[in-house]
N, C-alpha and C positions, 0 to 999 in steps of 0.2 A: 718913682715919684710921678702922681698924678697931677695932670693938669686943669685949668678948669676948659668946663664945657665952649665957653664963648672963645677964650683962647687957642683953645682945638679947630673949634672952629674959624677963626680968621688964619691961623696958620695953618690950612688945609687950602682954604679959599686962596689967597696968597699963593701958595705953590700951584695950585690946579691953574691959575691966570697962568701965571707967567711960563709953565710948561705949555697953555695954550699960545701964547703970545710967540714964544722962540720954536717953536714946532718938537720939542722933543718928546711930548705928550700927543697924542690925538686918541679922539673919544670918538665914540659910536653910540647913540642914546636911540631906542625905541621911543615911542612919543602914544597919544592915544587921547583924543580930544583936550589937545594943546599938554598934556601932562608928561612925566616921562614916567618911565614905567619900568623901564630898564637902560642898564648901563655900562659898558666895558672900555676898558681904554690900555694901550700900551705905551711904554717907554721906548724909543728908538734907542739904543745902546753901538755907537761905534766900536768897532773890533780894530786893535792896532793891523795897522797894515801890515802884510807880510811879501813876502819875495811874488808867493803863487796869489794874492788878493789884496790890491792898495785900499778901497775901500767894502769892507764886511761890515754889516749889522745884526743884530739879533734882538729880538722884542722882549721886554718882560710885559707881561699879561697880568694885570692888578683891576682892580675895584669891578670884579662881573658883580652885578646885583639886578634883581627881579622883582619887584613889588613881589609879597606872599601870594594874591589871588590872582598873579599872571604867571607862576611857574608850570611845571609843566606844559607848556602848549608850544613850545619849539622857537618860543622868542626870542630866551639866550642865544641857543644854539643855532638861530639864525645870524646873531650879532656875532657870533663870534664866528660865522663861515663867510661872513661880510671883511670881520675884522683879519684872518686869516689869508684871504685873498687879498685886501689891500698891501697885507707885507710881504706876501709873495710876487706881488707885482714891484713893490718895490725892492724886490732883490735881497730880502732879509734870510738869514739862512737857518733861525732858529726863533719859537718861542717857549720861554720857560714863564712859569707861572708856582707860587707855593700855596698850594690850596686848603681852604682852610677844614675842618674833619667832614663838613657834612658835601661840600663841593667836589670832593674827588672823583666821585662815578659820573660828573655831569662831563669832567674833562676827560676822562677815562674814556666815555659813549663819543667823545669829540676826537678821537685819537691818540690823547696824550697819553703818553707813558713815563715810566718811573725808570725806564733802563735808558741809563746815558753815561758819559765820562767825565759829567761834573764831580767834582769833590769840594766840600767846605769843612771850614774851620770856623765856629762858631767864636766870636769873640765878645759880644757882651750879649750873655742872653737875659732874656727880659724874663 
């Protein structure tokens, strides 16, 4: 079921505030005569506490995007060595990200890999 556009859009708007407003979203925007140009943000994600770590977090890594005629020039992949340092400073001990077919080599060139000990179970796939 599709929705419409304006709807999308205020129930995107809606979530993006209020992850702004309670901190569990923080964004990283490039800018370039007042415009923004690019954009990444992660979800802070609490880890249940364990015996060896009361408080763990791990980041999911969602909406990188780059205007088309500023790719290539190291923009992202400044934002995202920006965005990387800010949760390794805050003590985060993992970021996972699901990239979409054309974005893989850009996280790839970034470090990320595909070998980990996640497993899923797909429950309602779109």
């Amino acid at each position: 079921m599709s929705v419409h556009k304006q709807e999308f859009l205020q129930e995107c708007a809606d979530f993006l505030k209020k992850g702004l407003q309670d901190g569990t979203w923080v964004y990283w925007l490039a800018v370039e005569d007042r415009e923004i140009i690019a954009s990444i943000c992660v979800k802070r994600i609490r880890k249940a506490p364990t015996p060896h770590k009361l408080h763990g977090e791990i980041g999911y890594l969602t909406n990188t995007y780059t205007k088309p005629e500023y790719r290539n020039q190291g923009i992202g992949a400044q934002l995202l060595d920006e965005l990387a340092s800010w949760c390794k400073d805050q003590g985060m001990e993992l970021l996972f990200v699901w990239p979409g077919e054309r974005s893989g080599s850009f996280y790839a060139r970034q470090g990320f890999s595909r070998e980990n000990d996640i497993l899923e179970l797909v429950l309602n796939p779109e």
